[in-house]
PLY file of the C-alpha trace (Angstrom):
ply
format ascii 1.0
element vertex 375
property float x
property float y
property float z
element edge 374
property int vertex1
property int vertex2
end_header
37.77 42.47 -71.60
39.29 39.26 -71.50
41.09 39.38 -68.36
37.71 40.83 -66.95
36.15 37.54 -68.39
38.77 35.27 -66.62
38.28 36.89 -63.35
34.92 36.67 -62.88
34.82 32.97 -63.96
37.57 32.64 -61.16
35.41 34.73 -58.72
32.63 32.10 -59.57
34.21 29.15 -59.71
35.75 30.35 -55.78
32.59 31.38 -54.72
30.97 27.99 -55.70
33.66 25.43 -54.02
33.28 28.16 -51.03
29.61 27.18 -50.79
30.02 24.07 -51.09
32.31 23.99 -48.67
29.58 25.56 -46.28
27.09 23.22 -47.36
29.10 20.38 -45.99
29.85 22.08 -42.53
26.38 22.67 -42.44
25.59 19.12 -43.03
28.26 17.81 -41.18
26.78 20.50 -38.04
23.34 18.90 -38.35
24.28 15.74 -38.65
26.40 15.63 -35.44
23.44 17.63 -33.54
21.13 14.68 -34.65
23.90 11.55 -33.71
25.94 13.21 -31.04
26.10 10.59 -28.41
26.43 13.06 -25.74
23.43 14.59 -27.06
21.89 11.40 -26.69
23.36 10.88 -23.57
22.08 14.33 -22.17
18.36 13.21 -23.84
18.46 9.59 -21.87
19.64 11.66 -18.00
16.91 14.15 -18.72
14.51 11.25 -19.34
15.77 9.55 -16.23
15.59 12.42 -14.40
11.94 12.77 -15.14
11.17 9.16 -14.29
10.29 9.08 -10.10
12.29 6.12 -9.27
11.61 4.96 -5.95
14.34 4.62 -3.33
15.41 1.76 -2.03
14.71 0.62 0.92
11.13 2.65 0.33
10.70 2.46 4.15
12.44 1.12 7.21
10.93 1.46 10.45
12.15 3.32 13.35
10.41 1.15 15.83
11.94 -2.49 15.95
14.22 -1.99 12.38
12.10 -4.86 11.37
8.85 -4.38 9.30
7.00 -6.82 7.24
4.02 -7.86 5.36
2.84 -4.53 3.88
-0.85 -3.95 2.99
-0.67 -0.16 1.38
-3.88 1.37 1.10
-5.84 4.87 0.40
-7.20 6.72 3.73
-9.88 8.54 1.80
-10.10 10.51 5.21
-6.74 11.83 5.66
-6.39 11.77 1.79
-3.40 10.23 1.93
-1.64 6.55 1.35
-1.61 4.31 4.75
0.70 1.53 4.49
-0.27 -1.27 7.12
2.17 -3.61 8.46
3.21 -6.10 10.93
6.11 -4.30 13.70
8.75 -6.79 14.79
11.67 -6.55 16.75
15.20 -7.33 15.80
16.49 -6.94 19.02
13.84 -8.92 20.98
15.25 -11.24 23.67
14.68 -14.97 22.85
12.24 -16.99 24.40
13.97 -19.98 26.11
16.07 -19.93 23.18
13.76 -20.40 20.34
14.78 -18.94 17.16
11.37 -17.30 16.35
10.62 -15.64 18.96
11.01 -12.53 17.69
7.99 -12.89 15.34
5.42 -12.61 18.20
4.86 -9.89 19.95
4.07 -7.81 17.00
1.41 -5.06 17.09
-0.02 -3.44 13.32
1.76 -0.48 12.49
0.95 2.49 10.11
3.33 4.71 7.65
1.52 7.32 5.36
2.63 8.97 2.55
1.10 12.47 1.56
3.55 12.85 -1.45
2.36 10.45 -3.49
4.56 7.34 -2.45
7.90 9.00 -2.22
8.60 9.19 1.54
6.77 7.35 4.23
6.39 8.73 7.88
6.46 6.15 10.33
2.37 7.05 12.54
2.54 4.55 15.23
-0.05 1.46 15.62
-3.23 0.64 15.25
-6.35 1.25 17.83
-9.06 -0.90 18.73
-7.86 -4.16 18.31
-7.27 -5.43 21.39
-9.42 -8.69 22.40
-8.20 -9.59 25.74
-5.70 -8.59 28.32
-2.28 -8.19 27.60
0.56 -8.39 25.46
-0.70 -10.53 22.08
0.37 -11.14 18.87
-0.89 -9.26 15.97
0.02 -9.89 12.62
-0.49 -10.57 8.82
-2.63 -7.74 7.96
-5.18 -7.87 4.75
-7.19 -4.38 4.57
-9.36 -3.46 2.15
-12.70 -0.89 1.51
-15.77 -1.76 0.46
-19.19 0.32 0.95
-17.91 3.12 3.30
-16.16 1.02 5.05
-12.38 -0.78 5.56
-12.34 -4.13 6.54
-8.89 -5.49 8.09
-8.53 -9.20 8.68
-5.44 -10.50 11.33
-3.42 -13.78 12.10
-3.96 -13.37 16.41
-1.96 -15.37 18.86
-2.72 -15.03 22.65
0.52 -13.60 24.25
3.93 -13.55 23.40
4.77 -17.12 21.80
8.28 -18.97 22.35
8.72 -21.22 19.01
10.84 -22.70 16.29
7.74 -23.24 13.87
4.87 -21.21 13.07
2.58 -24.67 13.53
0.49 -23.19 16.48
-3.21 -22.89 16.53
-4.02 -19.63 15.25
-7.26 -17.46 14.82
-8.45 -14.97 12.09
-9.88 -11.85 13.55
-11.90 -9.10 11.69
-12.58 -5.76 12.11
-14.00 -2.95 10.69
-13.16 0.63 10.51
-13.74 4.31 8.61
-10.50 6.21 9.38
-7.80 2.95 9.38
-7.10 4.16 12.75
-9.61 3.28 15.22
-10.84 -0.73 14.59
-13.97 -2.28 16.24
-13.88 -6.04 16.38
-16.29 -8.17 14.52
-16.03 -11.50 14.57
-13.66 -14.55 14.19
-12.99 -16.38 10.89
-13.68 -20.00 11.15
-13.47 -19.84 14.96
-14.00 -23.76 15.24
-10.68 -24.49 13.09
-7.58 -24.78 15.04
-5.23 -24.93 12.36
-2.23 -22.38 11.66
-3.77 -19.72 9.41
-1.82 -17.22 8.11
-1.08 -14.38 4.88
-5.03 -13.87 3.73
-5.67 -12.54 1.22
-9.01 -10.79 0.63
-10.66 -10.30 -2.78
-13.93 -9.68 -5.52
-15.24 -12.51 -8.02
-16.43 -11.38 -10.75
-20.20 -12.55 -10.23
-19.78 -10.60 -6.78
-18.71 -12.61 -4.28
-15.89 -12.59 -2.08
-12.98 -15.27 -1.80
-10.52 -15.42 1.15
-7.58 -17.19 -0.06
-4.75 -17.90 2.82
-2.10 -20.43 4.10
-3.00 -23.29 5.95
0.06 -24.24 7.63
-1.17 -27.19 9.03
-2.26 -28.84 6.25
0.57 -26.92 4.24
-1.99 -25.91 1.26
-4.06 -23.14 0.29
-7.47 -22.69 1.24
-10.27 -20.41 -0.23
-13.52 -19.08 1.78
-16.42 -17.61 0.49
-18.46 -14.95 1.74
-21.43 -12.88 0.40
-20.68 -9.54 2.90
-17.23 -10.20 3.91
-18.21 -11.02 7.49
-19.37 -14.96 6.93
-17.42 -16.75 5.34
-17.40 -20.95 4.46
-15.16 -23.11 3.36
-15.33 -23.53 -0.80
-12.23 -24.98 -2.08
-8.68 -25.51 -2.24
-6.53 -23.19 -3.77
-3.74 -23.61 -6.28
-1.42 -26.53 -5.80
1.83 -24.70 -4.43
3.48 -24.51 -1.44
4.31 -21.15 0.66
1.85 -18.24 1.36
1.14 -14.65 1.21
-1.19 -15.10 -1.90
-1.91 -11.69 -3.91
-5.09 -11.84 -6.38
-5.45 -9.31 -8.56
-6.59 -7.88 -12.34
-4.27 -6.76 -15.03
-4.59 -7.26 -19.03
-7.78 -8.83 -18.90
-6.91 -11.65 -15.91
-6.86 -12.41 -12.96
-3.44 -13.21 -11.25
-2.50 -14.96 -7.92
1.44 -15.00 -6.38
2.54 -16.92 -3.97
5.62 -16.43 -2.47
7.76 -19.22 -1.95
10.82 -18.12 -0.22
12.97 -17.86 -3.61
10.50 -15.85 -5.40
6.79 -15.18 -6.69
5.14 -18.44 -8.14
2.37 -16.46 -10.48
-0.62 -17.92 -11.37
-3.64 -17.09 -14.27
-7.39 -17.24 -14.48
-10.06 -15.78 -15.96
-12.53 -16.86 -13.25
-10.75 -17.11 -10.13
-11.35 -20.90 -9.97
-9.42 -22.62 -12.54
-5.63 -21.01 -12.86
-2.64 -21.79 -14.73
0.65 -21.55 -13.97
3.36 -19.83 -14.99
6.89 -20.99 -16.04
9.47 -19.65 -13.80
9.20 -17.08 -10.63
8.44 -13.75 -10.47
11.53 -11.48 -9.09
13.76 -13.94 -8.13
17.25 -12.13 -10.18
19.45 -10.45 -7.25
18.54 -7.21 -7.04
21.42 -4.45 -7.31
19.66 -1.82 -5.61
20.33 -0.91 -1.58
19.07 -3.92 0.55
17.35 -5.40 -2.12
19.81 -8.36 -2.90
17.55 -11.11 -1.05
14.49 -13.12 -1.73
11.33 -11.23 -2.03
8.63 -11.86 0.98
5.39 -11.63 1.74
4.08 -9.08 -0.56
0.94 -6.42 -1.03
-0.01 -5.03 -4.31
-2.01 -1.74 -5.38
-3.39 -2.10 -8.71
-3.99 0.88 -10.80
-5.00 1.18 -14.25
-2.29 -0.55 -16.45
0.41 -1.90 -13.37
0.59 -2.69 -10.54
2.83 -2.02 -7.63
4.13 -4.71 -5.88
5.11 -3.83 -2.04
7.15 -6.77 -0.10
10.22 -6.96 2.46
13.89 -8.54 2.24
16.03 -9.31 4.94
19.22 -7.18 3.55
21.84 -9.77 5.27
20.74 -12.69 4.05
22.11 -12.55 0.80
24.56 -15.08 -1.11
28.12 -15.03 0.28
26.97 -14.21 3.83
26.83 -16.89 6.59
23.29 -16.46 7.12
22.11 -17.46 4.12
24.64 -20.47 3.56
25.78 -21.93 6.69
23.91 -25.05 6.96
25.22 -25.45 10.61
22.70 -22.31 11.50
20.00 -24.02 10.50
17.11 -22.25 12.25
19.52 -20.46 14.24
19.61 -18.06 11.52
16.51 -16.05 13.21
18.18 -15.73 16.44
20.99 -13.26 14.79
20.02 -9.59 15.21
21.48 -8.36 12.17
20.04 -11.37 9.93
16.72 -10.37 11.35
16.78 -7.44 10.06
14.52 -6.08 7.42
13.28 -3.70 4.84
10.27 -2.53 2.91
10.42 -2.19 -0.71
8.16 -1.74 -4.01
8.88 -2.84 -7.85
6.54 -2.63 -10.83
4.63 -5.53 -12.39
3.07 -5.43 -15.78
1.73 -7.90 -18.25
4.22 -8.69 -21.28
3.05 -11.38 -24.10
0.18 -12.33 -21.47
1.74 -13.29 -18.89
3.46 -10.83 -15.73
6.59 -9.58 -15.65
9.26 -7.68 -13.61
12.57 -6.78 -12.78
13.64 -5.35 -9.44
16.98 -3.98 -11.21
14.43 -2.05 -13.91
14.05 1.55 -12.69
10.37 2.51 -13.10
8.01 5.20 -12.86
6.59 5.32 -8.90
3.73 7.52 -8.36
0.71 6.39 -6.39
-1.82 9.26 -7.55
-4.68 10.79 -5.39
-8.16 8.69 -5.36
-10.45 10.98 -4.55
0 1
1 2
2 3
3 4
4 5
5 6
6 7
7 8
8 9
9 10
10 11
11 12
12 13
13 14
14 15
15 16
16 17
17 18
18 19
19 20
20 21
21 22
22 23
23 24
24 25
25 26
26 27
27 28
28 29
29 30
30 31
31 32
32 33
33 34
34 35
35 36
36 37
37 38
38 39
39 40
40 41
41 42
42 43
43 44
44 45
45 46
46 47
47 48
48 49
49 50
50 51
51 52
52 53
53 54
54 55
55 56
56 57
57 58
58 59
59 60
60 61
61 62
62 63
63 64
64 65
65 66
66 67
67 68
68 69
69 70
70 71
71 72
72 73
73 74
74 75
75 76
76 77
77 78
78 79
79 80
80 81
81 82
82 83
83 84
84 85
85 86
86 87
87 88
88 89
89 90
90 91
91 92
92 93
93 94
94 95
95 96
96 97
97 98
98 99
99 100
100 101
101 102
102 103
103 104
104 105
105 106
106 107
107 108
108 109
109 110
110 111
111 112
112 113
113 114
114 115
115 116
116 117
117 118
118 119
119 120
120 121
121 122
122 123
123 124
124 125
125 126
126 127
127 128
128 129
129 130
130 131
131 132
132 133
133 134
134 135
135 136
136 137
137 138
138 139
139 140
140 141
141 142
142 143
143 144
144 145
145 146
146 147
147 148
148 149
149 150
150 151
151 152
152 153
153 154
154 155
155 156
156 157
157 158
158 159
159 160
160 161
161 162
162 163
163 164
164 165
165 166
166 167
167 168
168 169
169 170
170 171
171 172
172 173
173 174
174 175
175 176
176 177
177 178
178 179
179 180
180 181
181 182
182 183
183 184
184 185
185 186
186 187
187 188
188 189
189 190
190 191
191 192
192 193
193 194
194 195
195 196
196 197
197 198
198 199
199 200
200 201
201 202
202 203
203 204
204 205
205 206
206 207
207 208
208 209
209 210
210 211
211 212
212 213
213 214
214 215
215 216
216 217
217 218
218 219
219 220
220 221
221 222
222 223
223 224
224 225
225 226
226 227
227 228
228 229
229 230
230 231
231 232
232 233
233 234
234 235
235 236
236 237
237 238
238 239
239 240
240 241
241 242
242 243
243 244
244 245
245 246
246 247
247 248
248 249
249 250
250 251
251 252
252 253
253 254
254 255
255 256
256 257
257 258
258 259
259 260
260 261
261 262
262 263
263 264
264 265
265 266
266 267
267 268
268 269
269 270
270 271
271 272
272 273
273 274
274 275
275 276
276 277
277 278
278 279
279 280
280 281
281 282
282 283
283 284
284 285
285 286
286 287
287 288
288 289
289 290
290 291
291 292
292 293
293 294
294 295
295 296
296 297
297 298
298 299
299 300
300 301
301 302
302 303
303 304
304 305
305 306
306 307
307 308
308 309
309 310
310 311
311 312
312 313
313 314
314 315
315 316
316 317
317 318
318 319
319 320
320 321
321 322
322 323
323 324
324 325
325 326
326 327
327 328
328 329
329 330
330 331
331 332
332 333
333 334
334 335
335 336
336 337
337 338
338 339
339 340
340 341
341 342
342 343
343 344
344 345
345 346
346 347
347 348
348 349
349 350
350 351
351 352
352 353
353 354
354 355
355 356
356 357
357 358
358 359
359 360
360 361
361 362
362 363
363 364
364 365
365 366
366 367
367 368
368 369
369 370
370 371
371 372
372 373
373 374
């Protein structure tokens, strides 16, 4: 009976350190399931994997290799995005040897999207806006749509201009349209000013009117018209002290915001009015960018605002980055627009949102792309 005794206490006591035993594998198993790091890993691919990163470039154009100032926009007709945009030539032949040449020229071309954003499809150009014989110069586009209709507003040159500055009268044509393909003229924008006027920018106040905020090269400020219907418009103000163009207005967070590009970034600006803005410290993209022929300055930007971001649309000239000779020879000076390759140039999009009140954004951030249906 005794020996019975002492072997079942043995049985028990082995039967206890064996489940214990288990218990720790167990918790060890759980715990490793819960910290693994390539468990963690696998969680932060599949996450990145279900994030629609944009590709960089988002577009180049087969026509010219050189596309720039993007205006993307809904064609409620073809239910799909149109993305509007001036169509230069890299490989245009100078004018008498004048560096910008190859920015005139330049009809408005169109690239939709049907997929939401995620590949463009280069259309061709615009119809209708032709004001006089011959080859002209079209560019700068601002489109928007208001009341059935989509109003598109252009810097126009008469013919094909041989310069080293953009200082040369220019005129602001409008038109009006309910496809984004076929434009009939309207009118001129302050016909009776012959200064350079370029990069408008086209939006809403808030008690209903309209502002037209653009560059004034001449004058080398800002300038803001007013209109009640978008087609007459008067001078009302100057705009925000800072120098450079392509002004964006838009709302996010409860503001209003303006950028400005100024060749090394986005100067931002915030108001709750549209008259009285404040600055804010620093620029807006202006890190190097790691991703494909994104490592130069920002340009000339459009921007679709949805609910809670907004996507920011602008091009880079790939070459001219930092270690190149483009960008640091001093001995090109403006010479550096008469190199093919340095002309060159590229379409892309990054997300802005607000952070602590104030916008923010990083080119090097991957981000969730998806411009949704808005019908």
């Amino acid at each position: 009976m005794k020996n019975k005794l002492q072997t079942l206490d043995k049985t028990n006591s082995w039967l206890s350190k064996q489940q214990i035993a288990n218990f720790c594998l167990m918790a060890i198993f759980c715990f490793s399931f819960v910290f693994n790091p390539v468990s963690a890993q696998s969680k932060k691919k599949e996450t990145k994997e279900e994030m629609r990163i944009p590709k960089a470039p988002l577009y180049k154009c087969p026509i010219g290799d050189a596309p720039v100032n993007p205006r993307v926009i809904w064609n409620r007709k073809e239910k799909s995005w149109f993305m509007l945009y001036q169509q230069r030539d890299k490989n245009s032949v100078l004018q008498n040897d004048h560096a910008l040449s190859f920015c005139f020229g330049s009809d408005i071309a169109i690239a939709s999207s049907s997929d939401n954003g995620k590949t463009w499809l280069y259309r061709g150009i615009i119809e209708g806006v032709a004001i006089e014989p011959g080859h002209n110069t079209y560019g700068m586009p601002e489109v928007i749509y208001h009341d059935g209709l989509y109003h598109l507003y252009l810097e126009y040159f008469q013919g094909f201009i041989a310069k080293d500055t953009f200082g040369d009268p220019s005129r602001i044509i409008h038109y009006t349209s309910k496809d984004l393909w076929n434009w009939e003229f309207q009118n001129f924008i302050m016909e009776d000013d012959d200064h350079n006027k370029n990069s408008m920018c086209v939006y809403q106040l808030p008690n209903g009117k309209w502002n037209m905020c653009y560059y004034d090269c001449t004058m080398e400020e800002l300038r803001i018209l007013e209109s009640d219907d978008l087609y007459t418009w008067e001078y009302s103000r100057k705009g925000p002290d800072q120098k450079y163009n392509s002004p964006n207005v838009f709302k996010l967070g409860g503001y209003y915001w303006m950028t400005i590009d100024t060749y090394k970034g986005f100067a931002v600006f915030r108001s709750k009015d549209c008259e009285n803005w404040t600055k804010q410290d620093g620029l807006l993209f202006d890190e190097v960018s790691a991703r494909m022929d994104d490592g130069s300055s920002p340009h000339h930007s459009g921007v679709v605002q949805l609910e809670n971001k907004v996507y920011m649309f602008y091009y880079t000239h790939p070459e001219r980055v930092p270690g190149l000779s483009g960008e640091l020879d001093k001995r090109l000076g403006d010479r550096i627009h008469g190199l093919p390759h340095l002309r060159r140039s590229v379409i892309q999009v990054a997300e802005i949102t607000v952070k602590e009140g104030w916008l923010s954004g990083d080119r090097n951030k991957p981000f969730d792309f998806f411009l949704p249906n808005m019908d």
